[in-house]
Structures are given as C-alpha cells and as structure tokens.
PAROPA-558813 format. One record per residue (C-alpha): residue number from 0; x, y, z; residue in three letters. Coordinates in steps of 0.05 Angstrom, whole numbers, plus 5000, padded with zeros to 4 digits. Example, Ala and Ser with C-alpha at 12.3 -4.5 7.8 and 13.67 -1.06 7.14 Angstrom:
// PAROPA-558813
<site nr="0" x="5246" y="4910" z="5156" rest="ALA"/>
<site nr="1" x="5273" y="4979" z="5143" rest="SER"/>
// end
This chain:
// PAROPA-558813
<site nr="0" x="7765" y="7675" z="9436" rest="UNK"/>
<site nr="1" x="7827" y="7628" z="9461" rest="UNK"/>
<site nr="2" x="7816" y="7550" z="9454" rest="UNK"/>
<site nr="3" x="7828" y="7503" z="9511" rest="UNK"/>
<site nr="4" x="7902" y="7502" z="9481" rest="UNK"/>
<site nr="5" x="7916" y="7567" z="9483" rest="UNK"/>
<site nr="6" x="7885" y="7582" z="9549" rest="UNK"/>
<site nr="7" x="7943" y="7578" z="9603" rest="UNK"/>
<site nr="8" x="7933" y="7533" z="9668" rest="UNK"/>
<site nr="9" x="7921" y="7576" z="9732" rest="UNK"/>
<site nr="10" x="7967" y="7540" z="9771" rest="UNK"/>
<site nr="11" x="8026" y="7551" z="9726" rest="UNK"/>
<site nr="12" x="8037" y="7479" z="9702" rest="UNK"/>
<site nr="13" x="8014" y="7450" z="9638" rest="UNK"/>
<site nr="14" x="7950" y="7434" z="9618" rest="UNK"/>
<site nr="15" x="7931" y="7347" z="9612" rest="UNK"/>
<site nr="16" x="7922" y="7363" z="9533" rest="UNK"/>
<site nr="17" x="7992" y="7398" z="9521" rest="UNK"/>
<site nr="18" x="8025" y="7342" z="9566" rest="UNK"/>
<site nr="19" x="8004" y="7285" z="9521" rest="UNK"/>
<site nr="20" x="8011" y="7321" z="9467" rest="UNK"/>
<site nr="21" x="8087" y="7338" z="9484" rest="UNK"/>
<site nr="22" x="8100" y="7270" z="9502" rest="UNK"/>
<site nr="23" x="8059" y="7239" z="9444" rest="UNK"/>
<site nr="24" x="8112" y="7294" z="9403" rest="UNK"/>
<site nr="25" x="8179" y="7260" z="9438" rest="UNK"/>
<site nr="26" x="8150" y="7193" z="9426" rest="UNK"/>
<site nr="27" x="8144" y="7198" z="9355" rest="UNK"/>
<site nr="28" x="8214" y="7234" z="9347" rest="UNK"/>
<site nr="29" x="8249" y="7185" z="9382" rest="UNK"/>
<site nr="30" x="8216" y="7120" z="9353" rest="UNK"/>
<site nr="31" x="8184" y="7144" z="9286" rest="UNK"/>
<site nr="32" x="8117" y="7143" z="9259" rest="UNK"/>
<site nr="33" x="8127" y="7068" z="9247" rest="UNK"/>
<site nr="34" x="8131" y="7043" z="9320" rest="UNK"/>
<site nr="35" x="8050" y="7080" z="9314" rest="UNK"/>
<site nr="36" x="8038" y="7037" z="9257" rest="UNK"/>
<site nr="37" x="8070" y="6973" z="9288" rest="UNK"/>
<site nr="38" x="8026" y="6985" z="9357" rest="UNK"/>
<site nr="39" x="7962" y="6994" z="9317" rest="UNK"/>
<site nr="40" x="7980" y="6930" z="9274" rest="UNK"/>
<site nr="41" x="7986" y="6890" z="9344" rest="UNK"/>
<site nr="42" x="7928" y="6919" z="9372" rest="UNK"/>
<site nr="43" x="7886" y="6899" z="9316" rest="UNK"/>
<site nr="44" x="7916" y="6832" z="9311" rest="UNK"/>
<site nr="45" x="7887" y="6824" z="9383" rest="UNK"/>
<site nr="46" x="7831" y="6842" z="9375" rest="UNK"/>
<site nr="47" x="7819" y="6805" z="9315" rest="UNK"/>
<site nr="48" x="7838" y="6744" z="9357" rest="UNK"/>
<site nr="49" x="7803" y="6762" z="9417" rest="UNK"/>
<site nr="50" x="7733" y="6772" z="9384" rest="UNK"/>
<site nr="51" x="7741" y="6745" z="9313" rest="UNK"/>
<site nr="52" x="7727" y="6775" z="9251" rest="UNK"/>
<site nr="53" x="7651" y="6783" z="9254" rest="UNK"/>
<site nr="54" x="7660" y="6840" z="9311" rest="UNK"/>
<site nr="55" x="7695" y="6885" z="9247" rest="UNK"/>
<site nr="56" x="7619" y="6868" z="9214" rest="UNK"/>
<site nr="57" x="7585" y="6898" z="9267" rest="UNK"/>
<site nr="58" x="7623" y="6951" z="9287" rest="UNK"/>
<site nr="59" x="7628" y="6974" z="9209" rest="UNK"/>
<site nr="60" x="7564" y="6969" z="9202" rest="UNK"/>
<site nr="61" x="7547" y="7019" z="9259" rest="UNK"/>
<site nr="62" x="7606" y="7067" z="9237" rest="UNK"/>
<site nr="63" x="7555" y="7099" z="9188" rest="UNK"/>
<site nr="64" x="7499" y="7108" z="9241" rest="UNK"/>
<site nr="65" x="7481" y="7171" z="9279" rest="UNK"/>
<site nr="66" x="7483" y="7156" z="9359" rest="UNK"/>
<site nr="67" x="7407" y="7172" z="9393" rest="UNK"/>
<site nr="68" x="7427" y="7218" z="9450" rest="UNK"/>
<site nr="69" x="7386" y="7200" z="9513" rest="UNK"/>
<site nr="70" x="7334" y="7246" z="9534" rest="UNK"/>
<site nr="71" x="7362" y="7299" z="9592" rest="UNK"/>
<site nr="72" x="7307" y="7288" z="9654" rest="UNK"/>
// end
C-alpha cells in the first residue's frame, strides 16, 4: 500500500507535502540547521514576551492531557 508520499499527483506536478519538504531540504542546505535553531529561539522569545511566562505553565500542563474528541451528530 503506497503512502501519500509515494503516491504520484494526477496532474503531473508535485504534491503540497514533497514541495515543502524540498524547499524545507534547500533551506536547510543553504543556511544550516542553526538558522532553524536561531528562528525557534526568536519565536520563543516572542512569545515569551507577548504572553509571559505563565502561558509555558499552562500549556505544559495540558501537554500531558488526552484531547476529548467532540461527539460526531
């Protein structure tokens, strides 16, 4: 059974998946894992500043909880 990755597009092109991870590929070989690292350290910084450090409580604190799906009507 082929996964969504191996699976070709009908029309020929590439799939959404294969072109992000293509371009997530070129990224990282032209600018090195630590441009990832240095975006995620800004990003966190952010959002550090932007909802301060009890939101890391909360959201750590749900991290280890199961989601209740919604009943289907």
């Amino acid at each position: 059974m082929a996964t969504e990755d191996q699976t070709e597009n009908p029309g020929g092109g590439m799939t959404v998946r294969e072109a992000g991870r293509r371009g997530g590929e070129r990224v990282k070989a032209k600018y090195g894992s630590e441009f990832y690292e240095a975006i995620g350290r800004k990003g966190g910084e952010a959002t550090k500043s932007k909802y301060g450090p009890a939101f890391y409580e909360v959201i750590g604190q749900k991290g280890g909880q199961k989601l209740k799906k919604k009943a289907q009507p």
